[in-house]
C-alpha atoms as one frame of an Amber mdcrd trajectory, in Angstrom:
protein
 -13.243 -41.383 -28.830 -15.906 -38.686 -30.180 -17.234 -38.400 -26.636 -13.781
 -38.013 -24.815 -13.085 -35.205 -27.872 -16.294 -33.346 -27.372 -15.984 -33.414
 -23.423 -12.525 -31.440 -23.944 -14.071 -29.100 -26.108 -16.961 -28.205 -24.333
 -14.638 -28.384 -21.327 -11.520 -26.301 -22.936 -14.273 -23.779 -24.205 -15.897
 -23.272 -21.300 -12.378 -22.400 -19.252 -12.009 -20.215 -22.047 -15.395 -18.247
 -21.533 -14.732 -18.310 -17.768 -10.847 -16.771 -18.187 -11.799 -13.885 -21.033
 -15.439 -13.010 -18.501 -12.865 -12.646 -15.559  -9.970 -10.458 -17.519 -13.221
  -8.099 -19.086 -14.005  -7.759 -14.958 -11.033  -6.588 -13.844 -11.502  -2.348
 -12.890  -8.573   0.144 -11.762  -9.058   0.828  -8.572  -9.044   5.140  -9.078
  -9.613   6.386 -12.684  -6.130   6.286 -14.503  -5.001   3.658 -12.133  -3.655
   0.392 -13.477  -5.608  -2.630 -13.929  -3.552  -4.788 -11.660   0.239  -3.818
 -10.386   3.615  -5.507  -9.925   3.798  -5.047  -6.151   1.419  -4.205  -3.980
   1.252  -3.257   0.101   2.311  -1.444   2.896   5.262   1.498   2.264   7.514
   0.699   5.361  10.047   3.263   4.757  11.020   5.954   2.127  14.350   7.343
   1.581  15.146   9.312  -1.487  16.627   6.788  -3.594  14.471   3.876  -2.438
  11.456   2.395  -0.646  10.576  -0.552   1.264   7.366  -1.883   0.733   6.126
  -5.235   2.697  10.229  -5.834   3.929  11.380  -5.576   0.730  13.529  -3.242
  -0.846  13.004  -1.103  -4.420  14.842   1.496  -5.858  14.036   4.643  -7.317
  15.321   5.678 -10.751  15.308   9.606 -11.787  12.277   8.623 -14.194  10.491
   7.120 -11.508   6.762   8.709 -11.598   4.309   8.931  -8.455   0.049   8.731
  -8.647  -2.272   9.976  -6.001  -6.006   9.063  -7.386  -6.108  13.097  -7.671
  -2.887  12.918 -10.000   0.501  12.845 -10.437   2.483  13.853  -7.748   6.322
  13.908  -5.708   7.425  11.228  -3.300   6.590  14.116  -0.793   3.032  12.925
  -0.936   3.378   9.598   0.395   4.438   8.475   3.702   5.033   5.702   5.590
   2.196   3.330   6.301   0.379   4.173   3.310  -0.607   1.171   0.723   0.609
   1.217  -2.204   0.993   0.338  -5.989   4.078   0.078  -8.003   4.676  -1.099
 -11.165   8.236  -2.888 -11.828  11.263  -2.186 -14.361  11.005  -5.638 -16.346
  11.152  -7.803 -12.896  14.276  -5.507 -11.334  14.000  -4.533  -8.059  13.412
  -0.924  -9.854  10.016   1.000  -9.444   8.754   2.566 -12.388   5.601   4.147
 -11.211   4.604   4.363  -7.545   0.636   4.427  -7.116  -1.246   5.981  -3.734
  -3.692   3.341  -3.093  -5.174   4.906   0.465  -3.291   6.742   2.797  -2.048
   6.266   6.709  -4.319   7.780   9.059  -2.581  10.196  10.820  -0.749   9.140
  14.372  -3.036  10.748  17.203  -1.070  11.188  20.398  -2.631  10.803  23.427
  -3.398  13.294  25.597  -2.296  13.018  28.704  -2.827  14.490  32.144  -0.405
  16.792  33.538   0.716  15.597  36.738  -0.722  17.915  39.639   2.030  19.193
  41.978   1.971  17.645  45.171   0.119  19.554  47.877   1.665  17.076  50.787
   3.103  18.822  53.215   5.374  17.642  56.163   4.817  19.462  59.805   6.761
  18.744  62.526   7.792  14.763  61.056   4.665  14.571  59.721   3.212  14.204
  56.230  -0.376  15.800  56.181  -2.862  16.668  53.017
């Protein structure tokens, strides 16, 4: 019985060690930044009462605040395809903070070639160059 005791010490005690080294490892991401947050992902659309991040739907509440790593900020700093951060209203659907965790790269358009004018020209029935 002593050695079935002592094995779920040493084995209760060492899950323990192992848990607290882990929590003591975890670092914000940007100085200020929260530890770990509530929802995390892509920002799929914004509208001014709400966001959709990874399909799902949050709302905005007047005291909702927004985080760049350079600050606070406005909604107007984030767009859509940025990841984010948000911490929860106590598990609503309701964002209390909204963190910048890196931002979209910007859409490049392609350039493309102007279509030349066509220098065919037809002579008596004839198409010619």
């Amino acid at each position: 019985m002593k050695i079935i005791y002592t094995a779920v010490t040493v084995l209760f005690l060492s899950w323990f060690i192992t848990c607290s080294t882990l929590a003591g490892e975890l670092q914000p991401l940007y100085p200020g930044y929260p530890e770990v947050f509530d929802v995390q992902g892509s920002l799929d659309m914004i509208d001014e009462n709400r966001v959709i991040i990874n399909d799902l739907s949050y709302e905005l509440r007047a005291s909702t605040s927004f985080h760049t790593p350079k600050g606070s900020t406005s909604l107007a700093a984030f767009s859509e395809r940025d990841q984010v951060g948000a911490l929860l209203v106590s598990e609503a659907m309701e964002i209390k903070s909204l963190w910048l965790i890196k931002s979209a790269a910007p859409v490049v358009k392609e350039k493309r070639e102007e279509e030349k004018p066509s220098i065919l020209t037809r002579d008596n029935g004839v198409w010619k160059n």
